[in-house]
N, C-alpha and C positions, 0 to 999 in steps of 0.2 A: 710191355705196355703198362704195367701195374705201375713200377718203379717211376716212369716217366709222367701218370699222373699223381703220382702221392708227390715228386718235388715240383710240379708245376700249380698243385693246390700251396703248396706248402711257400714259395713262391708267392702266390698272390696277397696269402695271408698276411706275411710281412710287407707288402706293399702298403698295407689299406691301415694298419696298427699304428697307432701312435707312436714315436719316437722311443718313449720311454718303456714301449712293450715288444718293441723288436728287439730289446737285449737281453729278453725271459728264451727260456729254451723252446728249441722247434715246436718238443710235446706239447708247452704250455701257450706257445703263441699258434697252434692249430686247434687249440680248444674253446680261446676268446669269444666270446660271443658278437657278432657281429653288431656296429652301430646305429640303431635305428634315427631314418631321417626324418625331422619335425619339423612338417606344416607352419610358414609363418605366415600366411594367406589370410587375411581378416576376413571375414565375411560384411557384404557392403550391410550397413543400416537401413531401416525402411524411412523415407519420408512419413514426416508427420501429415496424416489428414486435412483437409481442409475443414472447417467448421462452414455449417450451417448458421448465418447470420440471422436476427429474426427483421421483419420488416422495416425498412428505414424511408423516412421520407426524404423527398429531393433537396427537399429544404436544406437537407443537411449538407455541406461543402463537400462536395466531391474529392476525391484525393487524387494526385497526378497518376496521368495514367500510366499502365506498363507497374502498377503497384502488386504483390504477391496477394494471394488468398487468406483469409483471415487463418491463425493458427491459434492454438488452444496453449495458455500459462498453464493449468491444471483443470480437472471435472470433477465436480461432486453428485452423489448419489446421497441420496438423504432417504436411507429408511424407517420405519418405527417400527419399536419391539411391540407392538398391538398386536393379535391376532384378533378375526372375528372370528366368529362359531353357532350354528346355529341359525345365521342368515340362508333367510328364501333367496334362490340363483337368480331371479327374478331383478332383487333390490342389493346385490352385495354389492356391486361396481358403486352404484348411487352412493351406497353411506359408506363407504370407502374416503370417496370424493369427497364429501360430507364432512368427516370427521377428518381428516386430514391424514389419512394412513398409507395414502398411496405412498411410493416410492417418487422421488422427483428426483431431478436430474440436473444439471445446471453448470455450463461453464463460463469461464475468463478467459473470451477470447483476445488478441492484437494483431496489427497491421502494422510493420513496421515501417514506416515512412520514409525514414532516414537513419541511415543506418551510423552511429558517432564514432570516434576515431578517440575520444578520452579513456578512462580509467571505468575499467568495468562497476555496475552499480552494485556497493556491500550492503550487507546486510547491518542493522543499527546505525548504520549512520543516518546524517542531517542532509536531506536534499532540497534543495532549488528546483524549485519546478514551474514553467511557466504553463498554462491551460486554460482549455474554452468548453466546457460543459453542453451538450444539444438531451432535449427528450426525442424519443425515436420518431415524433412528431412533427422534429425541425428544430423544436421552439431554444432556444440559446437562455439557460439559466445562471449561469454564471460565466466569468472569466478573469482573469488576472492581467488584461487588457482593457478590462472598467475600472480597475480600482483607481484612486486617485493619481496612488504612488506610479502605479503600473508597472510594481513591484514585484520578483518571483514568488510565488508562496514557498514556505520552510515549513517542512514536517521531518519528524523522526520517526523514520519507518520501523516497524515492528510497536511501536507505544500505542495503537490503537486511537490516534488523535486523527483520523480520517476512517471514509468508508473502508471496510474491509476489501474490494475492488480495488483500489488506490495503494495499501497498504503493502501488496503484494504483485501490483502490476507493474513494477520496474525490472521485473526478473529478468535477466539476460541485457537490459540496456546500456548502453556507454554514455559517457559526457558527452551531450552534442546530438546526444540520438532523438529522432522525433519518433512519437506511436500514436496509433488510433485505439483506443482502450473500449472494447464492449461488455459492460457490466452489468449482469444480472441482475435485478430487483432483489435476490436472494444476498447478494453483494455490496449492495447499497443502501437505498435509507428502508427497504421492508416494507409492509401493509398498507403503515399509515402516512397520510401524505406528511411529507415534511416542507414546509416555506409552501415557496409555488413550484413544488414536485408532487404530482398526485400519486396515491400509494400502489405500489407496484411497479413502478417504471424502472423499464429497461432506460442505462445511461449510457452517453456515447460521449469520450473525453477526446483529446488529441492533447495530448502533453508534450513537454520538452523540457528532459532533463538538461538543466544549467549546469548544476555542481555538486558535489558532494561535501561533506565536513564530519570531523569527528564530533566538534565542536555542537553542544545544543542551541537552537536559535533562539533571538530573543523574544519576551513576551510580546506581541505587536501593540503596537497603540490601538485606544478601542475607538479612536475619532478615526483611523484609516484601515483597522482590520480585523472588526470584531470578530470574525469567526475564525474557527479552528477548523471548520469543515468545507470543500468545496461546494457549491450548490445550495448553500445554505442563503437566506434572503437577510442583507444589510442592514443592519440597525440605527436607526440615527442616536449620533448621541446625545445623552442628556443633554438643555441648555443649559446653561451655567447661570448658575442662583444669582439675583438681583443683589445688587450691593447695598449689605442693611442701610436702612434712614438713621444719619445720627440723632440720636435723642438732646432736646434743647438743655442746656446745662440747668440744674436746680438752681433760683435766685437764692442766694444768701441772704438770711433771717437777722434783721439787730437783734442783737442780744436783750430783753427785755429789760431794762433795770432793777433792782433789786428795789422794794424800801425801805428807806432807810428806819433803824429800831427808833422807838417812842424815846422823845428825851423822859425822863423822869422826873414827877414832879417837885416843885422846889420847896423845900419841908419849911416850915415857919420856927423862926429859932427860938427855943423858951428865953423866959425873961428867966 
């Protein structure tokens, strides 16, 4: 019995050995360490969260329906190195509040509308972008649908020539793609109002990436595109200065005469 399991381990051993280890001796291919099997099983990913949208009025265009849940670009948490000390439990929440030490929080949410079939959007490049600007109100402050040209707008993302919302809301888009952009007050134009956006407003964009370019675009004309920033309120341009009055030519002067020198008297000849 002994005999008959030491060559039927011995046996298996060479079975399970690689080629080039079944030609080592009995002893040394019954000593092999045995090949351990590796897990190639991913583990699935969780879906992202839905975001919490903040109020929107009806005003605003609805998007077709069967559209996904708004998802989050990225969140900020915005703390300050402040500490109080010394505050009644009474009044710390209030001068908290107050002074501006709370913690806030604040994301970039999108809706992807349509999902594009071009070249994924890089980073530094020149995008085309067509857009229609709403306050959470309704109210329609901008679009690239009023302008004259009815022109894409061109920004160079990453150069801070748009709101910070804009700047970085193309992440994950393709050529072709549409999105509903929800931007933070913290994201956009901040406290004070800007144009006819009062300060604080949450924005709400629906964009569509045209194109991309390595190429930087060109300066616009300031009679079809004065701003640099979406939402921003249209300038008229200067009129164009009156065409000077010619001044009436100076009459030329005669030359006065000169007169003529004294003849000199006629001397009387001596005798």
């Amino acid at each position: 019995m002994k005999t008959t399991f030491t060559l039927s381990a011995l046996a298996f051993a060479i079975a399970v050995l690689p080629v080039s280890a079944q030609t080592a001796s009995p002893a040394t291919a019954s000593a092999a360490p045995a090949k351990k099997t590796v897990s190639t099983v991913k583990k699935p990913v969780a879906a992202t969260a839905c975001v919490k949208l903040p109020e929107i009025s009806a005003k605003v265009p609805a998007l077709p329906a069967g559209q996904p849940c708004a998802k989050p670009i990225y969140t900020i948490t915005s703390t300050s190195p402040a500490k109080l000390s010394d505050v009644s439990p009474l009044f710390a929440d209030s001068i908290r509040e107050t002074l501006g030490i709370q913690p806030v929080t604040f994301t970039l949410s999108y809706i992807d509308v349509k999902v594009g079939t071009g070249e994924l959007a890089a980073p530094h490049k020149s995008y085309s972008v067509k857009y229609t600007g709403y306050l959470a109100d309704g109210t329609k402050f901008d679009s690239s649908e009023d302008h004259p040209d009815k022109a894409a707008f061109v920004l160079r993302q990453g150069q801070h020539e748009v709101i910070p919302g804009w700047d970085t809301g193309f992440y994950g888009m393709r050529i072709g793609g549409k999105r509903r952009l929800f931007i933070p007050w913290q994201l956009a134009y901040g406290t004070a109002p800007h144009g006819n956006i009062p300060g604080k407003s949450e924005l709400i964009f629906d964009i569509e990436l045209v194109g991309q370019s390595d190429k930087a675009p060109e300066p616009p004309a300031a009679a079809v595109r004065p701003n640099v920033q979406p939402g921003t309120i249209k300038v008229a341009p200067a009129p164009a200065a009156a065409p000077a009055t010619p001044k009436p030519a100076t009459p030329v002067t005669a030359p006065t005469p000169t007169t003529a020198p004294a003849s000199p008297a006629p001397t009387t000849p001596k005798p």
